[in-house]
C-alpha positions in Angstrom: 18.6 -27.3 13.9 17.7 -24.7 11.5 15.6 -21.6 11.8 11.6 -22.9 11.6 10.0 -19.8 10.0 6.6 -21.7 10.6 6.7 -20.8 14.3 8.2 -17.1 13.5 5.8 -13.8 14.4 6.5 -12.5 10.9 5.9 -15.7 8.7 2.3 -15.4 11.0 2.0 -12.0 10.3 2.4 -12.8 6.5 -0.1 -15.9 6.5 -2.6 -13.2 8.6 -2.4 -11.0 5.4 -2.9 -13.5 3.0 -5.7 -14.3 5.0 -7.0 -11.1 4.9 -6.3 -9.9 1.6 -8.5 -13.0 0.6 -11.4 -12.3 2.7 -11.3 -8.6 2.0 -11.6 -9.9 -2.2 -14.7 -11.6 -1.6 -15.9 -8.7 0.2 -15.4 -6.5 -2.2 -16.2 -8.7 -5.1 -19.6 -8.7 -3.9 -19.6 -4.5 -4.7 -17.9 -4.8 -7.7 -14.1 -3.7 -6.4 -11.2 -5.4 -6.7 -8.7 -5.5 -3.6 -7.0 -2.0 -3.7 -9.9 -0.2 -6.0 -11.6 0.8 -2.2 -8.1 2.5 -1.5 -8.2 4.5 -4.2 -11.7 5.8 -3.5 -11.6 6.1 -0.2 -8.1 8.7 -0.8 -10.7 10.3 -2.9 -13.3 10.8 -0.8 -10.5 12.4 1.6 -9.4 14.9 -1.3 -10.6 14.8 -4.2 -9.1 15.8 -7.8 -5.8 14.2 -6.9 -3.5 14.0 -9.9 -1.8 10.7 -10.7 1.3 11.0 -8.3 -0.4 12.2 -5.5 -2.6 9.1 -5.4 0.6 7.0 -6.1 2.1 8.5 -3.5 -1.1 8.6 -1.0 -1.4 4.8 -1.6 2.5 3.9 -1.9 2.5 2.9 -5.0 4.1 3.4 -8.4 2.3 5.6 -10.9 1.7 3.4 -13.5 0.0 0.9 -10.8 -2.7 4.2 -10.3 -3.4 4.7 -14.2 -4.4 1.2 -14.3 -6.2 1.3 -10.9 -7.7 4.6 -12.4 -8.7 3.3 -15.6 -10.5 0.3 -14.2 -12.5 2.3 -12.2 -13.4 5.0 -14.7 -14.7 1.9 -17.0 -17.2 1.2 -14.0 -17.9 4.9 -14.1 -16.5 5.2 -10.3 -14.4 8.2 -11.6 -13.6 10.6 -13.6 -10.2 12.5 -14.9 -10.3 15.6 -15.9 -8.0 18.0 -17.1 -6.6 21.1 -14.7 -7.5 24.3 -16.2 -4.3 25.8 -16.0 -2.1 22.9 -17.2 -3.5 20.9 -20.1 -0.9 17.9 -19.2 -2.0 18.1 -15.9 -5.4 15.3 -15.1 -7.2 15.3 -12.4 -9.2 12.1 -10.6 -12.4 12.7 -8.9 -15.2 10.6 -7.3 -18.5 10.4 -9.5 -21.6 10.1 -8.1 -22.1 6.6 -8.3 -17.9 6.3 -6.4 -19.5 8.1 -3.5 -22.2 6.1 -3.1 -19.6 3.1 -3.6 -17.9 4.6 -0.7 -20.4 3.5 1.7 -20.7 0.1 0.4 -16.5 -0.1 1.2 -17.2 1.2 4.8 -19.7 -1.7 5.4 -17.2 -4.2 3.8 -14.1 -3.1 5.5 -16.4 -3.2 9.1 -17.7 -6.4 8.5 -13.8 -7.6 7.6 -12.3 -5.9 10.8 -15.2 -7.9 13.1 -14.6 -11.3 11.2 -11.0 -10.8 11.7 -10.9 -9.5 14.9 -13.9 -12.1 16.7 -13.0 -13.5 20.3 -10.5 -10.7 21.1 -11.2 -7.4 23.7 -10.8 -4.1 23.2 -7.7 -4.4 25.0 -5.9 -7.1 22.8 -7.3 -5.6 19.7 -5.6 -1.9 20.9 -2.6 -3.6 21.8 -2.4 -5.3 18.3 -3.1 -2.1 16.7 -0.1 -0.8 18.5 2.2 -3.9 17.9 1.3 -3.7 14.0 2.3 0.1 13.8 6.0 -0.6 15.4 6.2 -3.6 12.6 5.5 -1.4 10.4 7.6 1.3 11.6 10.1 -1.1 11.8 10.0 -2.2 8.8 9.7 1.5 6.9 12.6 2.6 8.4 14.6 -0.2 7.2 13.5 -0.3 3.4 15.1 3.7 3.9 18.1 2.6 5.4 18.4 0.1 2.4 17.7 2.8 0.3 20.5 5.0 1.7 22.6 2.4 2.1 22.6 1.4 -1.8 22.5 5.2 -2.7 26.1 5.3 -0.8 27.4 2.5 -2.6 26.4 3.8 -5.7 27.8 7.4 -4.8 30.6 5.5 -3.7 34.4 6.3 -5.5 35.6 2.7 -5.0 32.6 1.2 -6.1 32.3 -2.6 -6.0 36.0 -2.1 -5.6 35.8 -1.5 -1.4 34.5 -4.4 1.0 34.3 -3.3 4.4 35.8 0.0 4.2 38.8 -1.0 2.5 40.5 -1.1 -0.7 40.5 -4.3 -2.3 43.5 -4.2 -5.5 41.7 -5.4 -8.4 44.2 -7.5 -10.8 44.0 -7.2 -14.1 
């Protein structure tokens, strides 16, 4: 008998963040964010006048995901770029006004999400799922780096597709 993924803790763990990603869009829908906008201002509200990369990298994703992100969110007047004083090329994001009081409305919409998800279990389950989700994740970090290394040797490699499993393989031609 094959492998049933339905039963398997990560196909769970990816239907639980579907789940979740949903319910946190209709949260945020209702304040005007789409899923991933709230990210971006609450990295703000932790530093802000961030350039570009450093909220790319802060959020984990690529930089032209946060111009997008960013121009969305200057539209609704959320924030603002401006450009660094000392390097014309060089823009800046900051929280307007209105993307700190925005801030609060996130707080209430992520609290509300975290008790709707989190109904019927103690404090003790919900620690020890906290602590189970950081070593998936850590799990799972570690191994998109290995992958990473991993293709960077094969591409640094002299033999190139040339060796399988450490050996030499005579290409005919």
């Amino acid at each position: 008998m094959g492998f049933n993924f339905k039963k398997s803790t990560t196909f769970r763990l990816a239907q639980a963040a579907k789940a979740q990603r949903s319910r946190s869009g209709a949260h945020l829908s209702r304040i005007g964010l789409h899923p991933g906008q709230e990210a971006v201002l609450k990295v703000l509200a932790e530093s802000d006048g961030r350039t570009m990369s450093q909220l790319a990298l802060a959020l984990g994703v690529q930089p032209p995901t946060v111009t997008k992100m960013v121009t969305r969110l200057t539209s609704q007047g959320l924030v603002e770029r401006q450009l660094a004083e000392h390097d014309g090329r060089l823009a800046r994001v900051y929280l307007t006004e209105e993307g700190h009081e925005r801030i609060q409305l996130v707080d209430r919409a992520w609290k509300r999400l975290e008790r709707e998800a989190l109904a019927g279990m103690d404090d003790k389950d919900r620690k020890k799922l906290r602590k189970l989700l950081r070593v998936i994740e850590k799990n799972l970090s570690s191994k998109m780096l290995e992958d990473d290394d991993d293709e960077e040797a094969e591409e640094a490699s002299p033999q190139g597709d040339e060796a399988v499993n450490g050996a030499a393989v005579e290409t005919q031609v």
